[in-house]
N, C-alpha and C positions, 0 to 999 in steps of 0.2 A: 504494500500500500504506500503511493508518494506520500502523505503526509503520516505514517506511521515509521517512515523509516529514516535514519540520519544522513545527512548529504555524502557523508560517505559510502553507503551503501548503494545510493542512490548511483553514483558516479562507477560504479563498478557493473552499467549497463542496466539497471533493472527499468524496465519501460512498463510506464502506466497506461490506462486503458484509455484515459483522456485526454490528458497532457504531463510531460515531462519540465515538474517545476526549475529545475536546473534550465534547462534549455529558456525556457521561458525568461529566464534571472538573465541570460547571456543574449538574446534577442532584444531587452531592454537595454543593456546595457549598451550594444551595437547600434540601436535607432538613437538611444540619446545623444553618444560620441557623435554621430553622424549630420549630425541635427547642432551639433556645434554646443550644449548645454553640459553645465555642471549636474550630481547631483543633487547641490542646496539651490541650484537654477530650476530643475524639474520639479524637485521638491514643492516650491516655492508656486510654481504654476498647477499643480494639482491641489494646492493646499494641502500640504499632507509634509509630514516628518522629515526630515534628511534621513532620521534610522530607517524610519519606511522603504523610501527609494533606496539604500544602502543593502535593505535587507532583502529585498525584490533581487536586485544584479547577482546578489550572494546565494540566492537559489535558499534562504532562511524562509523567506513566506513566500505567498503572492497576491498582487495586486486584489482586492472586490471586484465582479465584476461591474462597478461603477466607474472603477479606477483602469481595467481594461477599456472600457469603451472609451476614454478619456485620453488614454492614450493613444490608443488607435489614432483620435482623431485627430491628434496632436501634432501625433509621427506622419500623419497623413497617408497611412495605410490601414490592411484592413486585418481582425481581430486574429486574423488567422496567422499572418505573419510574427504576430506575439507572440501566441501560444505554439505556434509550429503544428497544429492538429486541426484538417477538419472539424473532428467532430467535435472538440471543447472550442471551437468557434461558435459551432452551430448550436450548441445547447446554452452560451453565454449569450448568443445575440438572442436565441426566444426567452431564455428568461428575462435579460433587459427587457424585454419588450411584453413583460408581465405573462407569458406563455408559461406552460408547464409541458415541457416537450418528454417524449417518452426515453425512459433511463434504465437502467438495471439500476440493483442496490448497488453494486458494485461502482459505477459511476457517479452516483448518487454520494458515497461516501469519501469519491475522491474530491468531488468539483466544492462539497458541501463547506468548507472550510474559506472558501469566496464567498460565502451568498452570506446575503443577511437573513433576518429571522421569517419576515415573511414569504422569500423566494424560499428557503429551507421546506418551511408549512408547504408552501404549495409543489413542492415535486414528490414532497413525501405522499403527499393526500392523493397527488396523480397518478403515484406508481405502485408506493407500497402499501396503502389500504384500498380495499377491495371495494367492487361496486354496492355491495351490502352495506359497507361500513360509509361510505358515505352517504347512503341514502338513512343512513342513520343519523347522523351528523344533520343532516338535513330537517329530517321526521322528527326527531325527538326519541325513535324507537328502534333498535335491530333488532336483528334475525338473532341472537345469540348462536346458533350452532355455526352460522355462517362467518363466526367474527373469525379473523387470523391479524387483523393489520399490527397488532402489538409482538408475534411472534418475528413479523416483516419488518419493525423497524429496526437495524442494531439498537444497542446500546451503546456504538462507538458515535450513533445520527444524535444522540439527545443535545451534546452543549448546542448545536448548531439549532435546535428546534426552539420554539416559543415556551412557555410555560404553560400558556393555554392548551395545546397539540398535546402536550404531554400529559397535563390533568386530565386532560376530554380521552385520551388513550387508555389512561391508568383504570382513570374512573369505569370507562366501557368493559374494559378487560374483566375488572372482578364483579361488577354487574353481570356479566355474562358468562363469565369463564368460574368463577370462584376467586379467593386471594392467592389462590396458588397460580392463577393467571398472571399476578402480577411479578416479572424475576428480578430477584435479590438487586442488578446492579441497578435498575431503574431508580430502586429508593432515594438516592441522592439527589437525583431531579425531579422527583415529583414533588412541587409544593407543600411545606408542610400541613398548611392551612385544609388542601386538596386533599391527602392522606389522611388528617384527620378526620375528615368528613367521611370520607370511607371507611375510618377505621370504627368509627359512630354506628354507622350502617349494617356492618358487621354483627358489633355489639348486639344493637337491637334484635337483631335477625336471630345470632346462634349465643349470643352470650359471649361474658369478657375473656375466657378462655381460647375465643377462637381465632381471636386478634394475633399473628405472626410474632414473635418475640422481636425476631428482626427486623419491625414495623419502628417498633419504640422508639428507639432514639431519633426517628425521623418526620414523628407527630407533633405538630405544635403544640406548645405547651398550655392553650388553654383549655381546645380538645380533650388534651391528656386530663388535665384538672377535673375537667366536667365527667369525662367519664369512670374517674376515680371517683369522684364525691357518691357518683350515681350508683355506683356499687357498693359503698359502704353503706351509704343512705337507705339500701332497698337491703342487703343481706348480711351488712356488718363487717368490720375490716378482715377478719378470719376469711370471705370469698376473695379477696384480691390478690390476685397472684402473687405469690412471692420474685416472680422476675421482672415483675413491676416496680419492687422496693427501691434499685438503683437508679431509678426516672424521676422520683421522686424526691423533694428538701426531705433532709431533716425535720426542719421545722413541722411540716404540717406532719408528717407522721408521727413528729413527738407529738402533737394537740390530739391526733386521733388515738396515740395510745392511752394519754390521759383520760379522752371519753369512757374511752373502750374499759379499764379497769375501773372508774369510776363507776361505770351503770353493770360491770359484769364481773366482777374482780379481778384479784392475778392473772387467774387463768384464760381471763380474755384475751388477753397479749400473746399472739401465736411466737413461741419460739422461736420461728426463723427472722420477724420482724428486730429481735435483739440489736444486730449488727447496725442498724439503719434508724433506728428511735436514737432523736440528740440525746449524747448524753446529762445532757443538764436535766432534762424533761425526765428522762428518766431514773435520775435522781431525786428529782421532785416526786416522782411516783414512789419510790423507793422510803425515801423518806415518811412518809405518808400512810408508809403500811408500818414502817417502824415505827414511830407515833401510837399506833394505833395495836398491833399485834406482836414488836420484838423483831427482833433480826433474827431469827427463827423462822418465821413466817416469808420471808424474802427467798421466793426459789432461788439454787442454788446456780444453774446456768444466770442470771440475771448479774452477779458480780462483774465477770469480767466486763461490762460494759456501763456499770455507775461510775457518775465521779467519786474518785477518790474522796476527793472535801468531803464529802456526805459523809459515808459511810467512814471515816476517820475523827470527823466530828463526833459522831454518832457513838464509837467506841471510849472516846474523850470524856466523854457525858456520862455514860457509864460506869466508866471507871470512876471518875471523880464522885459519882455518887454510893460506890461501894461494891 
């Protein structure tokens, strides 16, 4: 792949399907010399960087196709002399020209790193989701059995895609597919806000169990909140996952443990919650039974994670009193 591979690799023959970004860097750099301009002289006429026009010649990026057409017109030839390819002539000039001309993925994934976001959107939408899925896109409704476009998109097409393309992706996929529609590397680009909404959806449908572990960390957090509260709320913090504990402040799990043994005692507090309840909170807890019943009464798992102060004060006291 030209834009997966280092210029050295590149120069050791490997030829792309659409154009060969080296060639392309040495084409530029031949029309500029030619044409009598500096690079902070080209620069300066494109608007655009001197690193830019430096990094173009050096075969490092390539031009947008904004910045092809501009050239072109500059050099006073035509796009194909830049690129040296038919065919990534011809797929730059219809996309300029707001077309979505027909591509393989493979094309799609080389040319994709020129296009801005909504040339992106629209080659994806033309090539690699199916006529089902756009007539859903359309409708409001698909076929579900008929969905594939998220299996078609890489995951190498996502930075190049919109945010919308992707949530409207994400979202159709486990609509229609399940969450197991949606694959692990997606998560990073799908909207948290988006995810959340899904991951709500879920919820409601099979229960907080059936939300992916490897969701989490990719849920916005207020999502996250709302669907924590909604589960303590309705079954008590003993139903909340324990893989949930690490997504979670302290803080609020120390105020829910304090609920929690207030209205049901010690034993409300699930053990595996120990690690994750602050320990001030749960020194307060602690305290509280000692107070009340002796340090005696204080399960023994429960030490290793009070403050010391407490339980040191506590022995103080104690003794000092006989």
């Amino acid at each position: 792949m030209i834009f997966g591979k280092s210029k050295e690799e590149l120069l050791k023959g490997t030829q792309s399907e659409v154009f060969d970004i080296i060639k392309v860097g040495v084409n530029i750099a031949k029309l500029r010399k030619a044409a009598g301009m500096t690079q902070t002289g080209l620069a300066d006429r494109l608007n655009v960087s001197f690193q830019a026009v430096s990094n173009w010649e050096r075969g490092q990026s390539c031009p947008d196709i904004a910045n092809l057409m501009e050239l072109a017109k500059l050099f006073g030839v035509s796009v194909d002399r830049i690129l040296g390819s038919e065919r990534a002539a011809e797929l730059v000039t219809d996309i300029s020209e707001e077309k979505a001309p027909k591509m393989s993925a493979k094309e799609i994934k080389e040319i994709a790193p020129i296009l801005n976001e909504t040339q992106s959107d629209s080659v994806v939408r033309k090539n690699l989701m199916s006529e089902a899925d756009r007539t859903s896109d359309e409708d409001g409704a698909g076929s579900g059995e008929e969905y594939e476009s998220l299996y078609s998109v890489p995951a190498a097409l996502l930075p190049y895609l919109s945010d919308e393309l992707i949530n409207e992706l994400a979202a159709d996929a486990v609509r229609t597919g399940g969450k197991g529609a949606l694959p692990t590397d997606w998560l990073p680009f799908v909207d948290e806000d988006a995810l959340g909404k899904i991951a709500r959806e879920i919820m409601e449908k099979d229960g907080i169990n059936a939300i992916p572990e490897d969701w989490l960390p990719f849920i916005d957090e207020d999502s996250f909140s709302d669907m924590v509260d909604i589960v303590c709320e309705k079954s008590g913090i003993g139903a909340l996952p324990s893989d949930w504990l690490p997504y979670i402040g302290e803080e609020w799990i120390g105020e829910q443990a304090k609920k929690a043994v207030e209205k049901g005692g010690k034993g409300a507090l699930p053990t595996d919650w120990l690690p994750f309840v602050d320990e001030d909170a749960l020194g307060e807890i602690a305290e509280e039974i000692l107070k009340k019943e002796g340090i005696g009464a204080i399960p023994e798992d429960w030490f290793p994670f009070i403050d010391e102060e407490i339980l040191s004060e506590y022995v103080r006291k104690k003794i000092k009193k006989g």
